[in-house]
Every structure is written in C-alpha cells, then in structure tokens.
N, C-alpha and C positions, 0 to 999 in steps of 0.2 A: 397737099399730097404731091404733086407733079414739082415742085419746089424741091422739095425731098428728094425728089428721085433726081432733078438734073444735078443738085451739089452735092451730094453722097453718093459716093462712086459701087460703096458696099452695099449698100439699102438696095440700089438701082440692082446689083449684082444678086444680092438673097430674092427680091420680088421677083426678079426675071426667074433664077430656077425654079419658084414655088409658079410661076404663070407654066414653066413649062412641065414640070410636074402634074399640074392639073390635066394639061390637055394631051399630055404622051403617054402620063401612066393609066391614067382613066381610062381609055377604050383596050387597051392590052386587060386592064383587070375587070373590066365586063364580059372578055373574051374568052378570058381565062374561065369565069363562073359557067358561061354558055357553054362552052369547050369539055365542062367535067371536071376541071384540073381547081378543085377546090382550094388548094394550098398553093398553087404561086398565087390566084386570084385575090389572097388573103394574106400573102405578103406585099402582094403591091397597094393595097390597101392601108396596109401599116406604111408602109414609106412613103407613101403620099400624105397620110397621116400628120407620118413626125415630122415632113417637110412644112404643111401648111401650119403646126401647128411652131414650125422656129419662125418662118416668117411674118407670123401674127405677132411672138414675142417681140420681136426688133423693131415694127413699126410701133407696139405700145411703150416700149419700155428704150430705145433708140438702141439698146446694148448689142449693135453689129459685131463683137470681136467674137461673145460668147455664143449669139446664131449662127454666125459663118462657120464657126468651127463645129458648133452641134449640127447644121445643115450639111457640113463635109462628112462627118461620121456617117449620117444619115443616110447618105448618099452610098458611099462606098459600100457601107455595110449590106445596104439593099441591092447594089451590084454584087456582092460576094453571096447573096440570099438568092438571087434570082438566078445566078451562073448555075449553083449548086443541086436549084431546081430543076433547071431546064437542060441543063448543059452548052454544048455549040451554040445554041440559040441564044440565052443568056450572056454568055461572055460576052457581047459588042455593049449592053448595058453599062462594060467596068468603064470603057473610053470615056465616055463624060464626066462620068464620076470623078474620073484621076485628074482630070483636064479640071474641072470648076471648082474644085478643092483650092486650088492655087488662088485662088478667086474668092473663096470664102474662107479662109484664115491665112495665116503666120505662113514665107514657104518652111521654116522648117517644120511645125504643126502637121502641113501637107502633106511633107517627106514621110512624115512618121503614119499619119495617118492613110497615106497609098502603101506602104511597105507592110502594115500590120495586114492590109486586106489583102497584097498577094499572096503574105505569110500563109494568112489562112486558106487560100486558097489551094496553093499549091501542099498544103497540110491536109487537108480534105482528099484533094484531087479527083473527086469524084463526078467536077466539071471537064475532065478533060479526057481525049481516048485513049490518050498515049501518052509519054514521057514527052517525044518529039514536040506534040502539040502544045503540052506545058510549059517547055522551053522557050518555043516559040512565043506564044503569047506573052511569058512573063518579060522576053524580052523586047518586045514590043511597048511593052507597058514602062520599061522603064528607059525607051527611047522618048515615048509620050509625054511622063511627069518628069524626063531631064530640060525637055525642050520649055516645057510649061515654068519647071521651077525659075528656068532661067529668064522667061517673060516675065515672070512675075517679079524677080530682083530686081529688074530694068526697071520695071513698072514702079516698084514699091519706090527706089532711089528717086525715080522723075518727080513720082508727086511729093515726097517731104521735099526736093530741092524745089519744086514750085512752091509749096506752101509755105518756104524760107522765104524767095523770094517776093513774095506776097505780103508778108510778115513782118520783114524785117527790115531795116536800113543798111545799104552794099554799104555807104564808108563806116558808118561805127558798129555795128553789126547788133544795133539795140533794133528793140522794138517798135514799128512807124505807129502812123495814126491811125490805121485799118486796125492792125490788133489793140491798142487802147481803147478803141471805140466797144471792141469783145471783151475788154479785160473789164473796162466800166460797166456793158452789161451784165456779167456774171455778176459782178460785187454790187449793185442793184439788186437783183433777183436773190444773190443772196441774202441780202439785208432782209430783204423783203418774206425771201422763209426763215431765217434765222433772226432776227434783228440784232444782225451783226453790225456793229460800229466801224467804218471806213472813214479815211482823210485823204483830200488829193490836193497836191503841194505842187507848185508852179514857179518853176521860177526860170530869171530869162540873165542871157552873159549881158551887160551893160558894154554900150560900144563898140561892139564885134565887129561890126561894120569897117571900122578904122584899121582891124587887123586886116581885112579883107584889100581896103583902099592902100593902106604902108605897105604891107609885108605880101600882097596876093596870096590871090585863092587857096590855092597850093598849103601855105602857112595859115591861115585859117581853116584848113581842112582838118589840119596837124592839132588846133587849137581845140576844134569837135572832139576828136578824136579822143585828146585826153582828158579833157574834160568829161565825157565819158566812161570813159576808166579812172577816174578819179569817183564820181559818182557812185561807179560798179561797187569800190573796194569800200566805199563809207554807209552802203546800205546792205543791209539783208535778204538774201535771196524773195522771201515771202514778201518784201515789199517792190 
C-alpha cells in the first residue's frame, strides 16, 4: 500500500482527495441534517459518495487516468451543487475543486472540466447576489485554474523528462537496463496470462574495445551510436 502511494504520484493524489473528502465533507453533512437543510445534507453525501467510490476504483483496478478525471467531475460538480444551494457560503467549495482537477486529469481535461462548471454556474446564477459578484468570482476562478493549469504543464513536462531520463540512454537514446528489466517483466506476466511465446536475442560488437584504444572514446561513441540506429531501422517497433 504505502509502496503505491510513494511511486504513483496520481494514486497518492486521488487517495489524499478521498481522505480529505471523508473528513471535510462528513461533519458539513451531519450539520447540514442537524441544521434542517435536508438537501445540501444529501448532496454532500452524494459527492462524498462518488468520491470514495472513484478512489476504491483506482486502488482495485490501478486505472488512475479514468478516476482522476471522474474524481475531477465529481468534484467540481458538487461545488457547482453545493454553491447553487447555499450560495455565498458554497462558492469557496469551487476553489479546491478547480485547483485539484489539474491534479486529477489531462490540464486540458481540466480546462474543460473548470469551464463547463463556471458555465453553469453563472447560467444558473442563482449562487450569486449580483452581476458584480459573478464577475468577480468567475474571474477569480479563472486567475486560479490559469495559475494551476500552468503548474501542472511544468509539472506534467518534469516528470516524463524524469521518467526519460530514468529510462533511457543520454548518448543513443534507446532504452537502459532499468526499463528492460520492466519490459522482461510485462512479457513474463504476459506469458504467464496469455501463454504468449517471447524470444530475447543478445548479441555483443566483437572488439569494440580496440575502437575505443585506436580511434578514442569520442569515435566509439559514434560507433554506439550507429550501431544503434542500424538496429532501430532492421527491427520492428513491437520488437
């Protein structure tokens, strides 16, 4: 479990919103029931709901792309549920929602899915006292999800150019032995539910060494290099 959560950046990201879902939206909708106000009570029930039940999905099934993004709807929608209810009071609910959207899907996903929930809102308008106040807020909101979307581009580039570097070899730009080591266990496990037939073929430059000693490194680098791309062009992507 705690494995999971320190190398999946998303998983760690959906469980935190569903931990904090439990314990923020929980006493608001005991409050709500105490309070009389049957119907927000029973929409925060529902989005706590849908939240805990995308975060079960993703730890059973790993499929983080399809939770983050049903946990972003989720979210936003029960901010544009709860504003609509309550009014004044409800609007500071949307802030999080726009904010960890970027965090739980695609940012352009994001975009779409912060924009449909202002649409609606300001379509409704029934969260808001005045025109002023709707201006305000929506433009607030999209100083919010510009600032977010833009973390999150940063964010998204750092980790594939880590996960390259991790991955792959700076001079020939093939694949090292960290990802062979994953690419053998897939094709393992696949055999193993498929019994799929796999072959792995080795072979080594006879001598290289001597390129290295006559001509330096430099020129054996050159040697990798197309050797390599000699390899690339005689095999098929799938192998």
């Amino acid at each position: 479990m705690f494995y999971r959560l320190r190398h999946d950046f998303q998983l760690s990201i959906i469980t935190l919103l569903g931990a904090c879902a439990v314990f923020g939206i929980t006493p608001f909708a005991v409050f709500r029931f105490l309070t009389g106000n049957v119907m927000a009570g029973v929409t925060d029930l529902l989005i706590l709901a849908s939240i805990c039940a995308a975060v079960v999905y993703a730890w059973l099934t790993g499929d983080n792309r399809r939770a983050g993004f049903c946990l972003a709807v989720f979210a936003c929608t029960g901010g544009v549920m709860v504003a609509t209810l309550l009014g004044d009071e409800g609007l500071f609910w949307l802030f999080p929602a726009l904010v960890t959207s970027f965090f739980l899907a695609s940012p352009i996903l994001a975009v779409v899915v912060n924009s449909l929930a202002l649409a609606a809102l300001m379509i409704d308008g029934s969260a808001f006292d005045s025109h002023e106040q709707m201006l305000s807020f929506v433009t607030t909101c999209i100083v919010v999800s510009s600032c977010a979307y833009i973390f999150a581009r940063r964010n998204e580039h750092q980790r594939e150019r880590l996960e390259r570097l991790a991955t792959h070899d700076p001079l020939t730009g093939v694949k090292n032995r960290r990802a062979m080591e994953e690419e053998m266990q897939a094709a393992v496990a696949n055999h193993i539910r498929n019994d799929m037939p796999y072959a792995l073929i080795i072979f080594d430059l006879d001598h290289f060494k001597r390129i290295n000693d006559a001509y330096g490194h430099a020129r054996g680098d050159e040697a990798l290099v197309e050797c390599t791309d000699l390899v690339r062009r005689c095999t098929r992507r799938s192998d």
